[in-house]
C-alpha positions as CSV (number, residue, x, y, z in Angstrom):
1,X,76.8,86.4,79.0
2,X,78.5,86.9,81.9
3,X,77.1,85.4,85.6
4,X,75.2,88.7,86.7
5,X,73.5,88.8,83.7
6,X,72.3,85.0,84.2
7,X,71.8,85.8,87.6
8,X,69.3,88.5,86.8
9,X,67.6,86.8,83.7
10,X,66.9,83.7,85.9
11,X,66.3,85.4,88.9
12,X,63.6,87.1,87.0
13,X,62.5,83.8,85.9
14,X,61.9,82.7,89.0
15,X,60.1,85.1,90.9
16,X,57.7,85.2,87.5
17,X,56.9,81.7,88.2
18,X,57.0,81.3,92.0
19,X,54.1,82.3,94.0
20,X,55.3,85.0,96.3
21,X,54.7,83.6,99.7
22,X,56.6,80.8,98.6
23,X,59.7,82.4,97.2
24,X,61.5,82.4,100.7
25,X,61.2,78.7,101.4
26,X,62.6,78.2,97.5
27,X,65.1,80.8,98.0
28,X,66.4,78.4,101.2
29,X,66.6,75.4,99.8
30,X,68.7,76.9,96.9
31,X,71.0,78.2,99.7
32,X,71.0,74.2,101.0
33,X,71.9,73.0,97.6
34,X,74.6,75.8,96.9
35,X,76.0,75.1,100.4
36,X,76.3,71.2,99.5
37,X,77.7,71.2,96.5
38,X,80.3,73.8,98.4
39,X,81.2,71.4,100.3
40,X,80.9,68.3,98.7
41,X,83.8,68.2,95.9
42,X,82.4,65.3,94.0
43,X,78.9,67.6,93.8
44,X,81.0,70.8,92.8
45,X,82.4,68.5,89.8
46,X,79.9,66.9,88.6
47,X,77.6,69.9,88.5
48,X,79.7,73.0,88.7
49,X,82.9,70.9,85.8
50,X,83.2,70.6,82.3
51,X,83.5,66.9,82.4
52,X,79.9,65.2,82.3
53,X,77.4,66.3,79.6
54,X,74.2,67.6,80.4
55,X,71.9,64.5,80.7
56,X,74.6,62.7,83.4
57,X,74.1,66.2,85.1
58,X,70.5,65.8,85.1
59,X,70.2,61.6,85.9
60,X,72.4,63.0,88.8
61,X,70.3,65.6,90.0
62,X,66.7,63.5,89.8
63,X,68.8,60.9,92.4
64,X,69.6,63.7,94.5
65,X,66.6,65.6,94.4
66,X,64.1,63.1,96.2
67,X,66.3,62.6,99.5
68,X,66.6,66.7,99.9
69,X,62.5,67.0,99.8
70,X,62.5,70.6,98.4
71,X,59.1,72.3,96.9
72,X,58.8,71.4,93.5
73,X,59.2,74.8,92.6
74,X,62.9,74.2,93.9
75,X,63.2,71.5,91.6
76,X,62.1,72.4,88.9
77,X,64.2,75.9,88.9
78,X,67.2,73.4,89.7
79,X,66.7,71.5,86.8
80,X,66.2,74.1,84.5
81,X,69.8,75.8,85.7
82,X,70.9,72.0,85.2
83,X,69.9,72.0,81.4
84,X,70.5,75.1,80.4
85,X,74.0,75.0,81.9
86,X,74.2,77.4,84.5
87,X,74.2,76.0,87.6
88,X,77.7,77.3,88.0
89,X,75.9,81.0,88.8
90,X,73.8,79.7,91.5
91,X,75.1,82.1,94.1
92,X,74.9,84.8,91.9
93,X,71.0,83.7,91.0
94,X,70.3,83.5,94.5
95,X,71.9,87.3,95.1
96,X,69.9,88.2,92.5
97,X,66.7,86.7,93.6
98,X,67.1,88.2,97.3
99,X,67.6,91.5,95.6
100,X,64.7,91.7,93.3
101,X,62.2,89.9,95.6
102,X,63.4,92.8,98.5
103,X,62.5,95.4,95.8
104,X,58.9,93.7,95.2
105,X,58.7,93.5,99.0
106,X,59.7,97.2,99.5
107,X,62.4,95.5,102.0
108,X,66.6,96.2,102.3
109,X,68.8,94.4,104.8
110,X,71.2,96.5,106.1
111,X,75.0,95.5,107.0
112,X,75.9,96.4,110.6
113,X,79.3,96.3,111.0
114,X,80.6,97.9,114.2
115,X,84.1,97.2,116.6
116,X,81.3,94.7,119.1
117,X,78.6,93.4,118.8
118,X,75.3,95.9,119.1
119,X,72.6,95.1,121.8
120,X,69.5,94.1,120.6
121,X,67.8,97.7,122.2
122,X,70.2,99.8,119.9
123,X,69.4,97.1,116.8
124,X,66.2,98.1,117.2
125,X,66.7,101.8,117.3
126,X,69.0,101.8,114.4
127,X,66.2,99.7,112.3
128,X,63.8,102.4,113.4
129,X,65.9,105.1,112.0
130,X,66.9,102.9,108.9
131,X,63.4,102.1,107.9
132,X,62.2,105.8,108.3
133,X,65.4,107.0,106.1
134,X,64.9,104.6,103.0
135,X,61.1,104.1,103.4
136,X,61.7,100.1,103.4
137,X,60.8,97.4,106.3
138,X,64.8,97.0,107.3
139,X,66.6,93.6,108.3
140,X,69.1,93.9,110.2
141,X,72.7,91.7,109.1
142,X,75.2,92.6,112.2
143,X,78.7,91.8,111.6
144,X,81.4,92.3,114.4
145,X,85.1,94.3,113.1
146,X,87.7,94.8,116.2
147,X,89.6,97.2,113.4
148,X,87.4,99.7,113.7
149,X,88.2,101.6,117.3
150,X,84.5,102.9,117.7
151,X,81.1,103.7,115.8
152,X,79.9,101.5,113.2
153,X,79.4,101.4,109.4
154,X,75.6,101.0,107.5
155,X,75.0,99.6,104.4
156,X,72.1,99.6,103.1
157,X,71.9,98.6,99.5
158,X,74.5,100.8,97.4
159,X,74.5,103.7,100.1
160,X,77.1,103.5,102.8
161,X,76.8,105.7,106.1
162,X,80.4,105.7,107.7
163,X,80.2,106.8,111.4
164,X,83.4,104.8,112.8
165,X,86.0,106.2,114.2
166,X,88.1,104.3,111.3
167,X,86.2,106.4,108.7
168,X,86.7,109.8,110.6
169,X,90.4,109.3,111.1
170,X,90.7,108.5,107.2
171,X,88.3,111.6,106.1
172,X,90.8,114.0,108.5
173,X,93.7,112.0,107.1
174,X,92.2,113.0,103.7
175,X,91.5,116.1,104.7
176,X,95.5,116.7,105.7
177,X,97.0,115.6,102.5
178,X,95.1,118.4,100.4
């Protein structure tokens, strides 16, 4: 099984077992733990390596657990990926999580990427438009690329909406070569 498929089978997991006002705070505090053990390389060893067994991964993990003060829905989601031995897919769990709890939640976040960064006025316009155009409440995700000369780029979900001057250039180079 490969890690999206993990990712979706225990994302499922979790939002089955979670009470859905409190799938945001767990979904957090997974971000927390997958941030420290990125950067904390005896963490990303001992959980993430080959080289201690399962119940050393676990001992581990009920010493750590009590100082970080997550919900014990946290915890216990943590220790099942401990014992079941995929704690390795945790980003890809937490992706997948974001993902399907947006669905339930009839939510997307939209990527923003434009040449500077967008005024909060025209953020708001643009979610306006965006949540009349998929029919979901929209978050917006800005990101700032000085490649592109002008315009910006929307992603929402699978769907990509290419207004940059980048994108027009490449269509009309396209356009050329035929």
């Amino acid at each position: 099984m490969n890690k999206n498929q993990i990712a979706k089978k225990y994302s499922k997991a979790l939002l089955g077992r979670v009470e859905i006002a409190r799938i945001p705070s767990v979904i957090e505090e997974l971000k927390a733990f997958s941030k420290l053990i990125d950067t904390n390389r005896k963490l990303r060893l001992l959980f993430t390596g080959q080289i201690f067994s399962e119940d050393e991964k676990n001992k581990a993990l009920s010493a750590l657990l009590p100082g970080l003060k997550f919900l014990s829905d946290t915890e216990k989601f943590l220790k099942l990926l401990v014992e079941q031995g995929h704690l390795a897919a945790i980003k890809e769990v937490i992706v997948a999580t974001i993902n399907a709890y947006n669905e339930m939640q009839k939510k997307a976040t939209a990527v923003v990427i434009s040449s500077v960064h967008l005024d909060k006025n025209y953020s708001e316009r643009l979610k306006n438009v965006l949540n009349a155009m998929t029919h979901r409440e929209i978050e917006i995700e800005s990101h700032v690329d000085t490649s592109l000369l002008g315009g910006f780029i929307v992603k929402v979900g699978s769907t990509i909406y290419d207004s940059s001057l980048k994108g027009q250039l490449r269509l009309l180079r396209a356009e050329l070569m035929k």
